[in-house]
C-alpha positions as CSV (number, residue, x, y, z in Angstrom):
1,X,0.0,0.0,0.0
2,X,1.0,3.5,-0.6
3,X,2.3,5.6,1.9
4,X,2.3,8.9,1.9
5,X,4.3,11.4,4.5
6,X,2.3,14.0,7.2
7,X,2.7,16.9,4.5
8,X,0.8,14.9,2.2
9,X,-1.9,13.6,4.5
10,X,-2.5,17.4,5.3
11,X,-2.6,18.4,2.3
12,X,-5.2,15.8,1.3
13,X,-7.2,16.2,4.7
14,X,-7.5,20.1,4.8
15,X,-6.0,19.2,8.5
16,X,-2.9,20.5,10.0
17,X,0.4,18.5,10.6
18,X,-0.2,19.3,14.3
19,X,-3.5,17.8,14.4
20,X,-2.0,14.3,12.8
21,X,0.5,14.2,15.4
22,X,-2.6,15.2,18.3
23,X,-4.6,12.2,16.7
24,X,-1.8,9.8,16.4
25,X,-1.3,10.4,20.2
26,X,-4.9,10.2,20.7
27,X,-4.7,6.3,19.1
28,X,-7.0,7.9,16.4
29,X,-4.4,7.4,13.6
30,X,-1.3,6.0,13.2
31,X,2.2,6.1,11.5
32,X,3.5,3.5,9.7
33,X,7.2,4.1,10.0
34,X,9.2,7.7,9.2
35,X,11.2,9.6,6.2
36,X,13.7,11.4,8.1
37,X,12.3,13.5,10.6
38,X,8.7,13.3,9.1
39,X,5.6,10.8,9.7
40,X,4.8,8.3,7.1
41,X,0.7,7.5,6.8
42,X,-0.7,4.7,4.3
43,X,-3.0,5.6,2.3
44,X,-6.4,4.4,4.6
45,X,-5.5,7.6,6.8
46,X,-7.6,9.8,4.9
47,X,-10.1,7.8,5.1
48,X,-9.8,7.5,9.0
49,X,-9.7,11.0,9.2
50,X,-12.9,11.2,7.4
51,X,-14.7,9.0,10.1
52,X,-12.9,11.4,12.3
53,X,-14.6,14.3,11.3
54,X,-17.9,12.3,10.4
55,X,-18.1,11.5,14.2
56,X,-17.4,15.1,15.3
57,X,-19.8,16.6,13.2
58,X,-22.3,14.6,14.6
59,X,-21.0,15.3,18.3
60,X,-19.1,12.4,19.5
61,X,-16.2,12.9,21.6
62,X,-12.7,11.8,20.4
63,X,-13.0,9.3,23.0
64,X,-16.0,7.9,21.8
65,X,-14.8,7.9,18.0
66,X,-12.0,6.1,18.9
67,X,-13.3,3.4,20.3
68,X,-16.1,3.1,17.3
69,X,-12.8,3.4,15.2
70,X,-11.7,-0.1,16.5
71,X,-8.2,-1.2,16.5
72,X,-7.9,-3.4,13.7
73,X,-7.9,-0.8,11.0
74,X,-11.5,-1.2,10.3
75,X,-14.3,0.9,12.4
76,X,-16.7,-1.0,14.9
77,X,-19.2,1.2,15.3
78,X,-21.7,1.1,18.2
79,X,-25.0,1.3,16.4
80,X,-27.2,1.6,19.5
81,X,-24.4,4.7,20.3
82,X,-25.6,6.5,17.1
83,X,-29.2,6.0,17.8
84,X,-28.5,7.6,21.6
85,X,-26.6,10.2,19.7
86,X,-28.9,10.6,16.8
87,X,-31.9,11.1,19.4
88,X,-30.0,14.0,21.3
89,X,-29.8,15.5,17.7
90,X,-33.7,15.5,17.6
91,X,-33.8,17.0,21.2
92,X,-31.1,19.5,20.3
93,X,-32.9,20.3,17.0
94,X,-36.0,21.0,18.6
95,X,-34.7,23.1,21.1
96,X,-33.2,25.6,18.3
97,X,-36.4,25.5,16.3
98,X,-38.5,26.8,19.2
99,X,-35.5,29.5,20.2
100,X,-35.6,30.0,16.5
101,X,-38.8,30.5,16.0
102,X,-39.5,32.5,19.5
103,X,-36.7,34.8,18.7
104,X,-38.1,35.3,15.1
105,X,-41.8,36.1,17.2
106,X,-39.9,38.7,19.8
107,X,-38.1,40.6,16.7
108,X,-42.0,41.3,14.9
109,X,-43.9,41.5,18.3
110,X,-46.0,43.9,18.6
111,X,-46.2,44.0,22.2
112,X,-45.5,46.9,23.6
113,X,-42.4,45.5,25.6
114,X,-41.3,42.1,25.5
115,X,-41.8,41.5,29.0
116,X,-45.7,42.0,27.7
117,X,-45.6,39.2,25.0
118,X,-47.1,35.7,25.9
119,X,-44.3,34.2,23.6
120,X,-41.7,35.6,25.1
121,X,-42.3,34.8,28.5
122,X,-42.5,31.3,27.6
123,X,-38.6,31.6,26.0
124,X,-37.8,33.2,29.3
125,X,-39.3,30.1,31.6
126,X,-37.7,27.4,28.7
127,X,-33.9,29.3,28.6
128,X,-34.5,29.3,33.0
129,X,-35.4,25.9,33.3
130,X,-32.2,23.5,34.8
131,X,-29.7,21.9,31.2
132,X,-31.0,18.5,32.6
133,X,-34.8,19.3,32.2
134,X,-34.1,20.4,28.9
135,X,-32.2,17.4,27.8
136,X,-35.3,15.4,28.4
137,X,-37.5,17.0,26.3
């Protein structure tokens, strides 16, 4: 397989050298040997570092996408872990729609003051309400 040094794999990944060298000593990545001072990837990094950046875009920990990245060079990936973690997406999504939408009410309200609007109050009770209420709903 083709191996290809850290310039090359940042290059190719849009990711700096110093991130490489943060995964490899996360156990995310790894090198497969050296040319001269520089670290030597084959080719099945990029694609690593694609599930990488899959699993952060989506809110998994590094942590968490290294152990779903497995150790023998394939992933193992938890499915019940991206149905918990595509469930907190809903939750998180419907959260931001009501803000959304509540802030888009407040900005056209014709209320007098905000402190008068019906809408607005209820934003006020949601946004004062404990983090682990809201990550029930």
């Amino acid at each position: 397989m083709k191996t290809l040094d850290i310039a090359e794999v940042a290059r190719r990944s849009g990711l700096p050298a110093s991130t490489l060298r943060y995964y490899e000593e996360k156990g995310l990545v790894r090198s497969v040997g050296r040319n001269g001072l520089r670290r030597l990837f084959t080719e099945n990094v990029l694609e690593r570092l694609s599930l990488i950046a899959l699993g952060q875009s989506a809110g998994f920990t590094l942590e968490e996408i290294g152990a779903m990245l497995g150790t023998r060079g394939g992933p193992d990936i938890d499915r019940a872990r991206l149905i918990a973690k595509a469930d907190e997406l809903d939750r998180k999504i419907r959260h931001l729609t009501a803000m959304r939408d509540g802030l888009r009410h407040a900005a056209v309200c014709p209320a007098p003051s905000h402190m008068e609007c019906s809408t607005f109050q209820r934003l006020l009770r949601h946004a004062a309400r404990p983090a682990r209420e809201r990550r029930k709903q």
